[in-house]
C-alpha positions as CSV (number, residue, x, y, z in Angstrom):
1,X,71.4,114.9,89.2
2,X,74.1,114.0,91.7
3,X,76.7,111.3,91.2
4,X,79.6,110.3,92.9
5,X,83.0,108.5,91.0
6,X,86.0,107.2,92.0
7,X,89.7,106.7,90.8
8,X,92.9,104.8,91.3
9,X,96.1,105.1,90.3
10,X,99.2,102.6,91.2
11,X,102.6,104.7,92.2
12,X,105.9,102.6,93.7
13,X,106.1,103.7,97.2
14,X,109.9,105.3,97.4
15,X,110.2,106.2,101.1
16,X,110.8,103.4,104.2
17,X,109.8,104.2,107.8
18,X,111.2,102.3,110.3
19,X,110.2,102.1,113.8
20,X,112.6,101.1,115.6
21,X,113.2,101.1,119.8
22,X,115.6,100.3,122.9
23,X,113.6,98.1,125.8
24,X,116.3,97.5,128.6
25,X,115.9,96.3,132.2
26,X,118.0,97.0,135.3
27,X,117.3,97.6,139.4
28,X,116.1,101.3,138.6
29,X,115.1,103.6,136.2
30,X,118.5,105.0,135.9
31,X,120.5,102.0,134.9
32,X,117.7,100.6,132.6
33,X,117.7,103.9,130.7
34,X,121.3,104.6,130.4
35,X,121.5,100.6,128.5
36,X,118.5,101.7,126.3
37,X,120.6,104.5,125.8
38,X,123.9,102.8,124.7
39,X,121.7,100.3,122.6
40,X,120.5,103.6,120.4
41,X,123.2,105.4,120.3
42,X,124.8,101.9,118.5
43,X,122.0,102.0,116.1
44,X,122.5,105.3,115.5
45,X,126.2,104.7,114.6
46,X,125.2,102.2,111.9
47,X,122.5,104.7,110.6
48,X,124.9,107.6,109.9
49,X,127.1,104.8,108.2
50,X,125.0,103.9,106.1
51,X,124.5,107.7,105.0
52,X,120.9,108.5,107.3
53,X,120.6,111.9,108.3
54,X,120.1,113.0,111.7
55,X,117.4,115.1,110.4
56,X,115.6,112.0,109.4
57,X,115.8,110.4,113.0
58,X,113.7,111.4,115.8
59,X,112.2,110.7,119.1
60,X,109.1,109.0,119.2
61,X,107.4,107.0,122.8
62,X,109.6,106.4,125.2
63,X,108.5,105.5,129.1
64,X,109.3,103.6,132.2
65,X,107.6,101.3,134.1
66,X,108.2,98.7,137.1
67,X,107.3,95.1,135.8
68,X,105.4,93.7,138.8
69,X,105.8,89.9,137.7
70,X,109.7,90.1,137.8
71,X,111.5,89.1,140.5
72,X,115.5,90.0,141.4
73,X,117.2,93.1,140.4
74,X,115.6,93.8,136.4
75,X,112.0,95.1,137.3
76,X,112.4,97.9,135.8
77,X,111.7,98.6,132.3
78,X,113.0,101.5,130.2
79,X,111.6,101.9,126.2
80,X,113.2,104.5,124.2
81,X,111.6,104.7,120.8
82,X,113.5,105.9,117.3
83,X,112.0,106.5,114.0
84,X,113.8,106.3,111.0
85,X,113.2,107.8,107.7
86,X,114.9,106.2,104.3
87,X,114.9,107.6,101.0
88,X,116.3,104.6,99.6
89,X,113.8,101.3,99.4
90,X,116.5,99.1,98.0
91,X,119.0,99.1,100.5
92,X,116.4,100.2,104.1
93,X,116.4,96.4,104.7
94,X,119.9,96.0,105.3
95,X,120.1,98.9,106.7
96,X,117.2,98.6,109.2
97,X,118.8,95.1,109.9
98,X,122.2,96.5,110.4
99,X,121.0,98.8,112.9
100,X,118.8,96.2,114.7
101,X,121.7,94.0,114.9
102,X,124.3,96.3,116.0
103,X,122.0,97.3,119.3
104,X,122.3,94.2,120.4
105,X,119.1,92.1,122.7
106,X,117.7,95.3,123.9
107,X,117.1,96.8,120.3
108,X,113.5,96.5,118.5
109,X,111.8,96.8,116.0
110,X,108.1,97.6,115.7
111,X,107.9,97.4,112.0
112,X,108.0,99.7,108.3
113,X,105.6,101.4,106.6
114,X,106.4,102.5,102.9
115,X,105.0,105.6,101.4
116,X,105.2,107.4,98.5
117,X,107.0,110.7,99.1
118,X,105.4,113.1,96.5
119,X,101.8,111.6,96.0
120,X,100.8,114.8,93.4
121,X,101.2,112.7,90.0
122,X,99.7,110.0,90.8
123,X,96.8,111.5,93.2
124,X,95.9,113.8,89.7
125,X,95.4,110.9,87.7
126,X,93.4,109.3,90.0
127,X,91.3,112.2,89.9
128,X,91.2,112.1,86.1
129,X,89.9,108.3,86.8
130,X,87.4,109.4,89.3
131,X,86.0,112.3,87.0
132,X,85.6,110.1,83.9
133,X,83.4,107.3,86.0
134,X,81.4,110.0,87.2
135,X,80.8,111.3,84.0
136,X,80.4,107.6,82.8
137,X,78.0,107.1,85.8
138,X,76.1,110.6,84.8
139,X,75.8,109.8,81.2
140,X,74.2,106.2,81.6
141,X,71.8,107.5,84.3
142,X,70.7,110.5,81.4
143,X,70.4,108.1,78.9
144,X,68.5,105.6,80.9
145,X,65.9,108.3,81.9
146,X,65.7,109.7,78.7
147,X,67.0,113.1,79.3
148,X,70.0,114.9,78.7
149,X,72.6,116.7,81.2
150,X,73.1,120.1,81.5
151,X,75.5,121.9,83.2
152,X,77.6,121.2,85.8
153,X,77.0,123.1,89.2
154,X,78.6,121.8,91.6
155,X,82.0,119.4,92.1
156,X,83.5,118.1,96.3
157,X,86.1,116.1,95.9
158,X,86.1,113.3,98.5
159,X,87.9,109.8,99.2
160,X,91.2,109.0,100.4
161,X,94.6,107.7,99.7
162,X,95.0,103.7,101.2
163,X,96.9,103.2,104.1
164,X,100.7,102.7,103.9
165,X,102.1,99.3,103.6
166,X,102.9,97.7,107.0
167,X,105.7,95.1,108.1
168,X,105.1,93.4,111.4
169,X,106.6,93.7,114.7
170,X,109.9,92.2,115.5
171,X,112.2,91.6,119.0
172,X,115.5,91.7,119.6
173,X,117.1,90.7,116.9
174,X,121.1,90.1,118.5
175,X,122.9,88.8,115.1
176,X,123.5,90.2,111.3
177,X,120.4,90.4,109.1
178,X,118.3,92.3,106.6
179,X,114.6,93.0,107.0
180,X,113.2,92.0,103.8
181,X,111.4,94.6,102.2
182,X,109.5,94.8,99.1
183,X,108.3,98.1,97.3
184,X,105.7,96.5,95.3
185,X,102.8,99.3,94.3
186,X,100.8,101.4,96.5
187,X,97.2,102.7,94.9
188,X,96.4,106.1,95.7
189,X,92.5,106.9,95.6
190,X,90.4,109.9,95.1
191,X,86.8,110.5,95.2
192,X,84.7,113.2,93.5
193,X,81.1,114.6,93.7
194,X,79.4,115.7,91.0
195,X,76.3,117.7,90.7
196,X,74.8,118.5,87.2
197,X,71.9,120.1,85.6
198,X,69.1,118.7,83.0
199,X,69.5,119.7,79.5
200,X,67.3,121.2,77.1
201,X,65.7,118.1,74.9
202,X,65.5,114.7,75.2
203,X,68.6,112.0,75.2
204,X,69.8,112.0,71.4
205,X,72.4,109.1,72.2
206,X,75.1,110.4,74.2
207,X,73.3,111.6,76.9
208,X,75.2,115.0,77.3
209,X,73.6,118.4,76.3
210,X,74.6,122.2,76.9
211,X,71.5,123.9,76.9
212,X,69.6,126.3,79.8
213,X,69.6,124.3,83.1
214,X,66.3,123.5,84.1
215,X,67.2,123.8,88.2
């Protein structure tokens, strides 16, 4: 008999990823980059300030195009993007804020996923609730068909943890503020597969059994 259970377990997330970008116009691609360019090397003034490491910045999308409905001399667009990582939940908003605001009207901000940094705890324990509902599952099944389980022979583990928390998009934010941001819980799932055996005998009330396996 084959059965399939699954688990949960609730962790606070403790890591805030920020996307965060530079989207600046000029006559060519050379003046619209160099302002995308001052706008993150503000941010990334404020982000050392407020104790990020370089190590946990990096260079995601950027790209340049010609805006075709413009008119005058600011057809040209240049995006820079910047990713931010923060170890610190309590304090990203401010700091995510700081840095939007100190960028000025070019700076963005596409939004923040939280994650949990080291998902092995609570990842186990949701396996522990995914094996005892198969066993649950299992047991019931037995007991209902009058027969007893055996052995198991086979376990694949399956499922998946639930998507990071998002934030929404925000533009160009040109004055002090702090993103609000809210750890709240994050579940982490898991999955498992079971395969076991008939028992010897029929169902005496528990519905599990160790004798020879029947195939």
């Amino acid at each position: 008999m084959t059965v399939t259970g699954a688990g949960e377990a609730e962790a606070v997330p403790d890591t805030a990823i920020a996307d965060l970008g530079a989207e600046a116009r000029g006559a060519d691609a050379e003046r619209a980059l160099a302002e995308a360019g001052l706008c993150l090397d503000r941010m990334r003034v404020v982000l050392r300030d407020a104790g990020v490491d370089d190590v946990a910045m990096r260079t995601t999308q950027s790209s340049i195009w010609t805006d075709s409905s413009a008119t005058g001399s600011s057809r040209v667009v240049a995006r820079l993007g910047l990713q931010v990582t923060l170890r610190d939940v309590a304090v990203a908003g401010d700091v995510v804020g700081a840095a939007v605001a100190a960028g000025g009207e070019p700076a963005r901000m596409d939004g923040i996923r939280l994650e949990i940094s080291d998902p092995t705890e609570p990842r186990a324990r949701a396996r522990e609730a995914a094996w005892a509902d198969a066993v649950a599952r299992a047991t019931q099944w037995a007991t209902l068909a009058g027969r007893r389980l055996g052995e198991v022979q086979w376990v694949t583990e399956g499922g998946a943890d639930a998507a990071p928390l998002r934030m929404g998009r925000m533009m160009g934010v040109a004055k002090a503020m702090s993103v609000p941001v809210e750890a709240g819980q994050q579940t982490v799932s898991a999955e498992v597969t079971v395969r076991w055996a008939w028992g010897d005998g029929a169902d005496d009330g528990d519905g599990l059994g160790s004798g020879r396996s029947l195939g």
